[in-house]
C-alpha positions as CSV (number, residue, x, y, z in Angstrom):
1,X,44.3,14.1,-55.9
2,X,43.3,14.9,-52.6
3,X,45.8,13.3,-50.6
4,X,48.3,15.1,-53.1
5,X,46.8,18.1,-52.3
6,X,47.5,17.6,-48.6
7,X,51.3,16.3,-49.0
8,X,52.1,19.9,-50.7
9,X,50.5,21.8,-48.1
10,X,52.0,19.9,-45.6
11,X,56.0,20.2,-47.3
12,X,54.8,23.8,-47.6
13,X,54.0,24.1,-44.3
14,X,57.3,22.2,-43.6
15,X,59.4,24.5,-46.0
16,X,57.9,27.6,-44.5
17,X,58.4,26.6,-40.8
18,X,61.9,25.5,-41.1
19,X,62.3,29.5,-43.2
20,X,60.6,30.7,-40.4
21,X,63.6,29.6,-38.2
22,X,66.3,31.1,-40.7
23,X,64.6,33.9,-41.0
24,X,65.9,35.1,-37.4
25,X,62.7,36.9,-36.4
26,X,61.8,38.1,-39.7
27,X,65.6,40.2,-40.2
28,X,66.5,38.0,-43.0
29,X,64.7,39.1,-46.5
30,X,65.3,35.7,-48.1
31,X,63.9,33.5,-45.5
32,X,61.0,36.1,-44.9
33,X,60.0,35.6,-48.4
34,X,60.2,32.1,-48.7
35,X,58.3,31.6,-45.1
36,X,55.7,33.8,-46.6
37,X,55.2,32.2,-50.0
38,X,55.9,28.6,-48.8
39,X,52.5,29.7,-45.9
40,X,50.5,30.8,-48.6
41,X,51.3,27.6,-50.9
42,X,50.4,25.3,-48.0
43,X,46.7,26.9,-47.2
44,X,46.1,27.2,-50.6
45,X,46.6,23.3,-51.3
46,X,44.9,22.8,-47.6
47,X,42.1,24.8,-48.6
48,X,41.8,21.8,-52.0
49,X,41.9,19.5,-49.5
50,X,39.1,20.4,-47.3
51,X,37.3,20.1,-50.1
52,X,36.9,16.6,-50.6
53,X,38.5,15.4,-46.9
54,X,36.5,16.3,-43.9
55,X,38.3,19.2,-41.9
56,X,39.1,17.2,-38.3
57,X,40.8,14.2,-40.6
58,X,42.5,16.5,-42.9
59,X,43.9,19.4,-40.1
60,X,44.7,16.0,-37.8
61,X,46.9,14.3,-40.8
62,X,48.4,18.1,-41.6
63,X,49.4,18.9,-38.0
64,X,50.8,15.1,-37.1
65,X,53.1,14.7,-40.1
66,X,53.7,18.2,-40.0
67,X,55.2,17.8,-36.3
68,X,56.5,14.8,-37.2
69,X,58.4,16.4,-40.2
70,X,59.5,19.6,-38.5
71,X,61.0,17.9,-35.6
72,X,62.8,15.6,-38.4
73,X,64.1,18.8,-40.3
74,X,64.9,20.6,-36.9
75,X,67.1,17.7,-35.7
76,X,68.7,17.0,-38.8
77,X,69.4,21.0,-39.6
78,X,69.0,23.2,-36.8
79,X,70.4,21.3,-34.1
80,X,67.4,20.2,-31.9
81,X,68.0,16.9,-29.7
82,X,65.0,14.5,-30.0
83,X,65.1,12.3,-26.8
84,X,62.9,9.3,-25.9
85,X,60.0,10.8,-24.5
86,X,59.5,13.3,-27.7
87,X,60.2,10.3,-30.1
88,X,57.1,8.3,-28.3
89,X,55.3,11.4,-28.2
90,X,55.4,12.0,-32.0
91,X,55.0,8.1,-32.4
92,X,51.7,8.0,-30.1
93,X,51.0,10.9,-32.3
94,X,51.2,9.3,-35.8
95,X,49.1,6.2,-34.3
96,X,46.5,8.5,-33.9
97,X,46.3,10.0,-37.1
98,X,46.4,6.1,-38.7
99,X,43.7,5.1,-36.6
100,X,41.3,8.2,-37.4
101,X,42.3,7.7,-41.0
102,X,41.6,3.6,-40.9
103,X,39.2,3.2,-38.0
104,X,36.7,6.3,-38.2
105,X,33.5,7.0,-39.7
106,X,34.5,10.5,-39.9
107,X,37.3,9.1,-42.4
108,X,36.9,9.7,-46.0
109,X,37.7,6.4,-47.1
């Protein structure tokens, strides 16, 4: 359950970014709302998390799939280029988070 836990807070996080966006500074109601609620889903599922993941392990797999994911979303929706250097930046960027998840003692495996 705990790496459930983290998947919603991180498509929350994902959801509420990307509102963020649509929201056009906060003028839009609609995106407002759902940037809001889709913020609070994802620290409330984070907050499950850090209950049975260490916090370093779990904010490191939130933040790198979450860049990973809004970059993703960003170029496929909004419009954002993604050249080389940012694609082996975000790749250098999952390789960390595999190796603190396989490697380290700090893991929760």
């Amino acid at each position: 359950m705990k790496y459930l836990y983290l998947g919603v807070a991180i498509v929350a996080e994902v959801i509420a970014t990307s509102a963020m966006k649509q929201s056009d500074g906060f003028s839009k109601l609609s995106w407002s709302l759902i940037t809001a609620l889709g913020y609070v889903i994802a620290f409330y599922f984070l907050s499950l998390t850090l209950k049975t993941i260490p916090t370093g392990l779990a904010y490191a797999i939130w933040s790198g799939a979450g860049i990973v994911l809004i970059s993703l979303v960003a170029w496929m929706f909004q419009g954002q280029r993604l050249d080389t250097p940012a694609i082996v930046g975000m790749a250098l960027i999952v390789a960390g988070v595999v190796i603190m998840n396989t490697l380290s003692k700090s893991s929760a495996h």
